[in-house]
MINU-395474 format. One line per 4 residues: their letters; for each residue x negated, y, z negated of C-alpha. Coordinates in nm, 4 decimals. Layout:
<dodos>
A = X/Y/Z ~ ...
</dodos>
This chain:
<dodos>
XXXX = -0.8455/-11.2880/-10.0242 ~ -0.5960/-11.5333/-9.8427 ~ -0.3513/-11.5375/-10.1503 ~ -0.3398/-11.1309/-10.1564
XXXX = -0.2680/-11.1376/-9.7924 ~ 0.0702/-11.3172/-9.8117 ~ 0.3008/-11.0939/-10.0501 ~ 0.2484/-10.7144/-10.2038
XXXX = -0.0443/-10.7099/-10.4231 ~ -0.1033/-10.4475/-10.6854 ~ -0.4850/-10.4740/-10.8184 ~ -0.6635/-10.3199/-11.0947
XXXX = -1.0306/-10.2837/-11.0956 ~ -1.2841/-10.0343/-11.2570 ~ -1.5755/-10.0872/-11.5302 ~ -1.3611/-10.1079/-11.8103
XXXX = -0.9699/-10.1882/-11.9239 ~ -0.8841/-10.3881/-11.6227 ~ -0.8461/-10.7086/-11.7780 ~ -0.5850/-10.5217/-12.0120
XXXX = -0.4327/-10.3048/-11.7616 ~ -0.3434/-10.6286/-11.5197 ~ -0.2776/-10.8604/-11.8196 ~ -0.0124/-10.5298/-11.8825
XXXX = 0.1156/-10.5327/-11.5839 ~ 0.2178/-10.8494/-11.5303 ~ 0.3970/-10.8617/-11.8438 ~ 0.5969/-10.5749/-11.7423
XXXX = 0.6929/-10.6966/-11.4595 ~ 0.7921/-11.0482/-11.6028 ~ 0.9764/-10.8747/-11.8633 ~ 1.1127/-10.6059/-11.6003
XXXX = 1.2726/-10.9165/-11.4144 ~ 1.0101/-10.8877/-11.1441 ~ 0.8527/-11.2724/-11.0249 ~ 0.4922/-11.2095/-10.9835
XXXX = 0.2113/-11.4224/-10.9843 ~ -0.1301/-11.2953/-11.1869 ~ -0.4477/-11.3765/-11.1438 ~ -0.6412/-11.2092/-11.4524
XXXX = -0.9833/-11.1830/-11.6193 ~ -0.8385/-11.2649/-11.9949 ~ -0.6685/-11.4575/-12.1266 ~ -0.2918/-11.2874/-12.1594
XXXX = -0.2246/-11.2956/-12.5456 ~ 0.1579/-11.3390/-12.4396 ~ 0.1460/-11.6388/-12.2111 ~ -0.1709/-11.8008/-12.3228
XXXX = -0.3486/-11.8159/-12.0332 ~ -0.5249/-11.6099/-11.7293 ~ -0.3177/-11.7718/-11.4261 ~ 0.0723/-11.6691/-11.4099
XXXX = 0.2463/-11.8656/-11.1409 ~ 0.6232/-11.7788/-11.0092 ~ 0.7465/-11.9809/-10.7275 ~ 0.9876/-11.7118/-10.6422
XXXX = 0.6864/-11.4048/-10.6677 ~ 0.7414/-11.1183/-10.4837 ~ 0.4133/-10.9713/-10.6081 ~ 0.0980/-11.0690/-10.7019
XXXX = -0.1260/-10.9423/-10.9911 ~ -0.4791/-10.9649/-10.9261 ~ -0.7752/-10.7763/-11.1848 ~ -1.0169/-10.7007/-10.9019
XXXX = -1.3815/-10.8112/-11.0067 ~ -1.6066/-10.5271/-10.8589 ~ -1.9316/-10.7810/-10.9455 ~ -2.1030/-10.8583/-10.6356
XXXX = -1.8257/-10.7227/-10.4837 ~ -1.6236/-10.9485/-10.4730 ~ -1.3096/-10.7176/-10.5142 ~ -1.3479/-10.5587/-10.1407
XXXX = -1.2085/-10.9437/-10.0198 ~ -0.8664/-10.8196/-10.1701 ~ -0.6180/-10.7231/-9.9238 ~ -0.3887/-10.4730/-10.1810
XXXX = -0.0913/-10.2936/-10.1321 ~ -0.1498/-10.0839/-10.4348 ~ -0.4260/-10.0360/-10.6690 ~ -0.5385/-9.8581/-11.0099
XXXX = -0.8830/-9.8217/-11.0731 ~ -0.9436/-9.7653/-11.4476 ~ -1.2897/-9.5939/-11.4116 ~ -1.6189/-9.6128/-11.2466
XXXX = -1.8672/-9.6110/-11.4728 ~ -2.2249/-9.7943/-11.3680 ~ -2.2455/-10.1255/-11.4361 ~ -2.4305/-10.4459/-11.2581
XXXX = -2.6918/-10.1943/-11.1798 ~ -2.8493/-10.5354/-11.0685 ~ -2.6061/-10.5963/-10.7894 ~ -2.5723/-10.2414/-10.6667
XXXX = -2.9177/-10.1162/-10.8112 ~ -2.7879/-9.7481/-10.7925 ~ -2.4682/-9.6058/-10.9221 ~ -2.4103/-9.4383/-10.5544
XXXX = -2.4110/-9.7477/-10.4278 ~ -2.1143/-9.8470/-10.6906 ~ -1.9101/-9.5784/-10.6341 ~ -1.9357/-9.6285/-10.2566
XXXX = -1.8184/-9.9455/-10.3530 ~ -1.5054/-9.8293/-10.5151 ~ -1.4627/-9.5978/-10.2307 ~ -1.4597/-9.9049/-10.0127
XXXX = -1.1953/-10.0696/-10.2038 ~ -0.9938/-9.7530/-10.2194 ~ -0.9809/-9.7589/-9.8533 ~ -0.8500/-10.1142/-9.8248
XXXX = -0.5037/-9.9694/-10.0118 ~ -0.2307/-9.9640/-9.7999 ~ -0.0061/-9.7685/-10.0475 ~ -0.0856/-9.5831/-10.3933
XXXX = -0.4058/-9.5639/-10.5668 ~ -0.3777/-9.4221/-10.8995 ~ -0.7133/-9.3293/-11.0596 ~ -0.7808/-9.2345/-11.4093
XXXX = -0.8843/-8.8763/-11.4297 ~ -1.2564/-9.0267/-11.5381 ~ -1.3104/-9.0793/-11.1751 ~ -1.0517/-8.8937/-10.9852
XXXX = -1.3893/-8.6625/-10.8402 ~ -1.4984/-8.9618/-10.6551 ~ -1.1485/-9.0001/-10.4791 ~ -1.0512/-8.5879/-10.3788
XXXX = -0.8991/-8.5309/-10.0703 ~ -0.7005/-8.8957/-10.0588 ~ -0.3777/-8.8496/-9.9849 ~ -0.2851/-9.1884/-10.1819
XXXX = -0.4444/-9.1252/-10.4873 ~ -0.2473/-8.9747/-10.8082 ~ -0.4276/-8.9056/-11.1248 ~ -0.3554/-9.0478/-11.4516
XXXX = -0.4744/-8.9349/-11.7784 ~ -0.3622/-8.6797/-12.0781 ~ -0.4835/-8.3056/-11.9163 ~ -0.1543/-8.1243/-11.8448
XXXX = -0.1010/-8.0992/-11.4615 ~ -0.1793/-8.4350/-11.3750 ~ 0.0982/-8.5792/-11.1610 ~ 0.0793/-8.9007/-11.4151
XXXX = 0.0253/-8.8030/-11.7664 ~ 0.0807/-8.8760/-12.1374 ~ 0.1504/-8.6810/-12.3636 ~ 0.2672/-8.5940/-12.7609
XXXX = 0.0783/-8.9406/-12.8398 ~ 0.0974/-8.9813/-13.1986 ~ 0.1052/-9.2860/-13.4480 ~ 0.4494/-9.3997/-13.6256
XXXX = 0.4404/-9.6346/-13.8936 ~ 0.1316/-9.7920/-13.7799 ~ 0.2404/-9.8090/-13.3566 ~ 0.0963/-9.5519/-13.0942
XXXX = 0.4300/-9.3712/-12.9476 ~ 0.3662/-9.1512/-12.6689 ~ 0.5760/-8.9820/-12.3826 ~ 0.5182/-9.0452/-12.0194
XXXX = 0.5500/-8.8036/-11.7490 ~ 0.5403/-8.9147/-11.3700 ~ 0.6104/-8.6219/-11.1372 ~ 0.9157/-8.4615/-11.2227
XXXX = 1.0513/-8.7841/-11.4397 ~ 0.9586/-8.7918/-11.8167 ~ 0.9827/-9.0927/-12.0361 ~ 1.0096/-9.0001/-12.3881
XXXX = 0.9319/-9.1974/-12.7302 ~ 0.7720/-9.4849/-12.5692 ~ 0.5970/-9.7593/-12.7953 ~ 0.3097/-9.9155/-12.7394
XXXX = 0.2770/-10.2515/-12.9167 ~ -0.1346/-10.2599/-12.9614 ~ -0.3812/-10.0191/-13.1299 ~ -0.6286/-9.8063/-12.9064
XXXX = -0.5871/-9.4742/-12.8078 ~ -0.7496/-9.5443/-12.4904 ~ -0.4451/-9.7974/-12.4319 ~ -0.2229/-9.5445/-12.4008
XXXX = -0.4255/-9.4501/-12.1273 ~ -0.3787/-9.8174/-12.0178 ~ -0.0072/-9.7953/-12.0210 ~ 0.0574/-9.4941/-11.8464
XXXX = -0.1106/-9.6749/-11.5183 ~ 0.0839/-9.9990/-11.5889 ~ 0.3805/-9.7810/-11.6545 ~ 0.3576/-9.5939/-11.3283
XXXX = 0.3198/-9.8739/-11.1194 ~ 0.5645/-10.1234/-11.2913 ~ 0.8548/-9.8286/-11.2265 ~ 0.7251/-9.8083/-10.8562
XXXX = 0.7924/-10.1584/-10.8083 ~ 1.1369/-10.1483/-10.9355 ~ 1.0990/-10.2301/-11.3355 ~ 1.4058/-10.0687/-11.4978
XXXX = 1.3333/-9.7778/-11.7858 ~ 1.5145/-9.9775/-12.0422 ~ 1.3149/-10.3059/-11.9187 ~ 1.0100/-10.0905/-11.9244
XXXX = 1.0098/-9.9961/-12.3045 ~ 1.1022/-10.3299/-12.4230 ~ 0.7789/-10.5000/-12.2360 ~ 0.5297/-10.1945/-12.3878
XXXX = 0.6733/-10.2683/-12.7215 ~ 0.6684/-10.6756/-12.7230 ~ 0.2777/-10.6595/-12.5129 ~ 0.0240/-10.8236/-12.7268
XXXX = -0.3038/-10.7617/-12.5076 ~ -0.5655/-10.9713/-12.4548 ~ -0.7407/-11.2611/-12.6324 ~ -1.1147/-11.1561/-12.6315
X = -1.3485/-11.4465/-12.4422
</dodos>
């Protein structure tokens, strides 16, 4: 909690792609010229390791562990919370008591919370939140995602802004997903366009423990 106190700190949680989502992020940023520090569940395929140190960070990356809750010591700026599916039903023993959890953590967010449309019902009415996923509307959204010579490409669209022909340099559908909150929050803390298509294409995810 001390380290996310001292400079901005964007976290990811949710039950599952947060190890890739932060792991993304943090390579964005390093790519987008950004110094961050990162503090992630997996090992970062790119780097080699889990722990990315800058002396010169401006921002920390931290994947927020919702186990035993540890993730409501975090002191974020900004957040994205991937989805809120039960899990450690033997920690929280209900899935209530989970989502209350995430609820909890919402509320610690200073700034932004984006929330993938999986769980955006849990977070109406927040005035921070924005809603990524692929149903047209959504202030965050891809869209036309399609596979070229073997690579997902999809376009982005963030409010009124739209980010054609991006590449995504892992398989998964569901990273796409992945991207477009990495995407939207790497641009929000000052990642270039040009920067931020060059760091989706060279990302090479996550070494499975």
């Amino acid at each position: 909690g001390t380290i996310t106190q001292e400079r901005r700190t964007l976290a990811v949680a949710g039950t599952h792609g947060k190890t890739t989502v932060s792991c993304m992020l943090a390579h964005l940023l390093r790519v987008g010229g950004v110094p961050c520090n990162a503090f992630l569940g997996g090992i970062a395929a790119n780097y080699g390791t889990n722990l990315l140190l800058d002396e010169d960070a401006i921002v920390n990356v931290v994947e927020a562990d919702e186990y035993d809750r540890s993730f409501l010591h975090l002191h974020p700026s900004e957040a994205i919370i991937t989805s809120v599916d039960p899990d450690h039903l033997d920690i929280y023993h209900t899935p209530e008591a989970m989502t209350d959890a995430y609820d909890t953590f919402a509320d610690l967010c200073s700034g932004q919370v984006l929330v993938h449309e999986s769980a955006a019902s849990h977070f109406q009415g927040r005035e921070q939140v924005s809603v990524y996923g692929t149903t047209s509307g959504l202030p965050i959204r891809s869209e036309n995602i399609r596979i070229v010579d073997g690579t997902y490409r999809f376009d982005l669209v963030l409010d009124q802004d739209r980010l054609d022909d991006l590449e995504l340099g892992m398989p998964g559908r569901h990273n796409v997903w992945n991207a477009s909150a990495a995407s939207a929050m790497a641009l929000n803390v000052g990642v270039s366009q040009e920067k931020l298509r060059e760091g989706l294409r060279s990302f090479a995810g996550v070494y499975r423990r």
